[in-house]
C-alpha positions in Angstrom: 10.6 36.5 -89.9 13.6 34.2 -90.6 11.7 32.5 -93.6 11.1 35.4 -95.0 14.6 36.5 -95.1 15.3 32.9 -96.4 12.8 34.0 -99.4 14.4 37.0 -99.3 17.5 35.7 -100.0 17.5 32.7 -102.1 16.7 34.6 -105.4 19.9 36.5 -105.3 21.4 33.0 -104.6 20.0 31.8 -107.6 21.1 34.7 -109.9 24.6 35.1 -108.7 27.2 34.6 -111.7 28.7 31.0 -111.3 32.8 30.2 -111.6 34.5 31.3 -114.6 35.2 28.7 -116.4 39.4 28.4 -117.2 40.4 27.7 -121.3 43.6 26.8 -122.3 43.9 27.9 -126.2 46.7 27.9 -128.9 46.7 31.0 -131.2 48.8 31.5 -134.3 49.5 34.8 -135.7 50.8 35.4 -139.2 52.3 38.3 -141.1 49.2 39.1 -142.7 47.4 39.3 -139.0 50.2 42.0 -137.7 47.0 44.9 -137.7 44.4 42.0 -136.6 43.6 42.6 -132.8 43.3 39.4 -130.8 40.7 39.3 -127.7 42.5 38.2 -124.3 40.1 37.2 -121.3 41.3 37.8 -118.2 39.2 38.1 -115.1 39.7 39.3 -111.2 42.1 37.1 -109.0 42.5 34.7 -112.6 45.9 34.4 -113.6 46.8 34.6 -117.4 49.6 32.9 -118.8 50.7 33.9 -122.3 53.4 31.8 -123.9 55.4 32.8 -127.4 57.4 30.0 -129.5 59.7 33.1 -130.1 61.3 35.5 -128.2 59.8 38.9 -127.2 61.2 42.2 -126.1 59.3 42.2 -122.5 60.3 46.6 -122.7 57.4 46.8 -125.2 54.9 45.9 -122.8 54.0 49.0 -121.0 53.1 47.5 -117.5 53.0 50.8 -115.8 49.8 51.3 -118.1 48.5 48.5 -117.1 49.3 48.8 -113.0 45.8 50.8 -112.4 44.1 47.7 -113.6 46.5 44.6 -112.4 47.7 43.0 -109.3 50.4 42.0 -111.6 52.1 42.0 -114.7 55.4 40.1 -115.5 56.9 39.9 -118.7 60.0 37.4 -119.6 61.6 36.3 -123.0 58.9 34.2 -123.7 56.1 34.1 -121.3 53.8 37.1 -120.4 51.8 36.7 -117.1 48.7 38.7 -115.9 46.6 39.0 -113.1 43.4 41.6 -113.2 42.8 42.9 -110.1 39.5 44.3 -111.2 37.5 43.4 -114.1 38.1 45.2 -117.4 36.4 48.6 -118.6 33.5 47.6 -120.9 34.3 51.7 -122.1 38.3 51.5 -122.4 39.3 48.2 -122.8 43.4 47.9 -122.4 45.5 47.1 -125.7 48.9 45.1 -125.1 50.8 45.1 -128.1 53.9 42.4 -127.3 57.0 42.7 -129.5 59.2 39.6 -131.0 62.6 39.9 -131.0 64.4 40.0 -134.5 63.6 40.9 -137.8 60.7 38.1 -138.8 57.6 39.1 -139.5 55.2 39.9 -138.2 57.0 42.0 -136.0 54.0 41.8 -133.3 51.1 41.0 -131.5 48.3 42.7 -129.8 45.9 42.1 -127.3 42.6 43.6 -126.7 42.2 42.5 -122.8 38.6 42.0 -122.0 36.6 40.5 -119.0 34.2 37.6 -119.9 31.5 37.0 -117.3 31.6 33.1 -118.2 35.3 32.0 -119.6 38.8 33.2 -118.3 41.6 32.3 -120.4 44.6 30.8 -118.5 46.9 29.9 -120.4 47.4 30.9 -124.4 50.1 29.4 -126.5 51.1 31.9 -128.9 52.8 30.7 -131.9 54.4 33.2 -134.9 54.2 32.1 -138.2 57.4 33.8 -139.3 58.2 35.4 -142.9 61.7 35.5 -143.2 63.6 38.0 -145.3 64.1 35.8 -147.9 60.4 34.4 -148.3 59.5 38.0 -148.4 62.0 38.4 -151.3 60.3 35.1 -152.9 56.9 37.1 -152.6 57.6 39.9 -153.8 59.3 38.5 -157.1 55.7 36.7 -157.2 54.2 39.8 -157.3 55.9 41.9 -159.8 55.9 38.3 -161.9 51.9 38.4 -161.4 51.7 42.4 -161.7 53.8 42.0 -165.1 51.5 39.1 -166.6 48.3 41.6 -165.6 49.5 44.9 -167.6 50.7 42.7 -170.2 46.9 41.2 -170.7 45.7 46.0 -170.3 48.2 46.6 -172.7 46.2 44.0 -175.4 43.0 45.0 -174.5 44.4 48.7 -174.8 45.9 47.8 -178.2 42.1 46.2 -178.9 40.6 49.7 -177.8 42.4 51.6 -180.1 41.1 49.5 -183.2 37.9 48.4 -182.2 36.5 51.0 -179.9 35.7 50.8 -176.3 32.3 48.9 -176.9 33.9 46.8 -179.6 36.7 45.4 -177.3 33.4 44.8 -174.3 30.8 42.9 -177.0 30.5 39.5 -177.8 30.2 40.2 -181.4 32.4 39.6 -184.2 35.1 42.0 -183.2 36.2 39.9 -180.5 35.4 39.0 -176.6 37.0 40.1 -173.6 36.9 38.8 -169.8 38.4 40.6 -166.9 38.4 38.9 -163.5 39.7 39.2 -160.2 42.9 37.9 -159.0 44.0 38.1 -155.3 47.4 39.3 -154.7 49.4 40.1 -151.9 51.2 43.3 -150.9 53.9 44.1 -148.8 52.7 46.3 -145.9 55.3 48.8 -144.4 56.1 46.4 -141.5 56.9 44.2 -144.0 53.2 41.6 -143.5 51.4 40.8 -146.1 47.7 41.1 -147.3 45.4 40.2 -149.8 44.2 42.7 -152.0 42.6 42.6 -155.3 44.0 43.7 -158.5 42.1 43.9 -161.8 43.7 41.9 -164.2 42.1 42.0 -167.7 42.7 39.8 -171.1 41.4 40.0 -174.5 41.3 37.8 -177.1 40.1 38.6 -180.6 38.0 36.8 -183.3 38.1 36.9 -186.8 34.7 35.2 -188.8 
């Protein structure tokens, strides 16, 4: 009877999860990353240590949402520290969204907290890479200088329309060539991070034989 429980026994054993195992990572976060979410593994018992290179405002942490799911939560100037006291919902994972203090972009961070059944993260170095006001201002002089240079090259090919024709100002032919490509430029998002986007900028040069 006792080897049979032994047999009994020994293949649960065998399939039961092993130790998490504990990562240390460093994670940088630019303006143009302000709407990306970043994934956070905490686990059960594990404690989580979140560290910032800048300051943060620990009242935009909402710990009371968080207190259903955590033994605790502190939140300092620079450090944010979490311990799950159950593993996270698979359903309704928990979003942290931690705010810097000052006017730099980007003006935040969030965390999609999730529960990895082989890897706990314990401590995460967060470091902002800050766009001050005035490199904003040097980006945004970029981009009217670029924006200017693209309706400069549609008001040509316009001007090229209006003699040639649409299909004139498109052919290879003796009335000229045209070539539009794609540029990337950035824009300014309302919380002041930037993207790429793509603008269609367009140049024509004509021919005579």
């Amino acid at each position: 009877m006792l080897l049979m429980l032994l047999g009994a026994v020994v293949p649960a054993w065998a399939s039961a999860p092993g130790p998490r195992v504990p990562r240390e990572r460093k994670l940088v976060v630019r303006a143009e990353d302000a709407a990306t979410l970043h994934l956070l593994r905490v686990a059960p018992g594990a404690v989580t240590t979140v560290v910032f290179n800048d300051d943060i405002l620990p009242a935009s942490v909402d710990a009371k949402a968080l207190a259903p799911l955590f033994a605790q939560v502190k939140v300092y100037p620079g450090v944010m520290v979490l311990r799950p006291a159950v593993a996270m919902p698979d359903a309704s994972r928990p979003l942290v969204t931690v705010r810097f203090a000052g006017e730099d972009a980007p003006r935040h961070v969030s965390f999609l907290l999730v529960t990895d059944p082989k890897e706990v993260d314990t401590v995460v170095e967060v470091s902002r890479h800050a766009l001050s006001a005035e490199d904003l201002g040097e980006e945004l002089s970029l981009l009217r200088g670029r924006c200017a240079a693209a309706e400069a090259g549609l008001a040509t090919l316009r001007a090229q329309c209006d003699q040639t024709g649409l299909a004139g100002a498109y052919s290879r032919g003796p009335w000229g060539r045209s070539r539009c490509q794609w540029i990337g430029l950035p824009y300014l998002l309302k919380h002041q991070a930037w993207r790429s986007w793509g603008v269609l900028s367009s140049t024509a040069t004509s021919e005579a034989e």
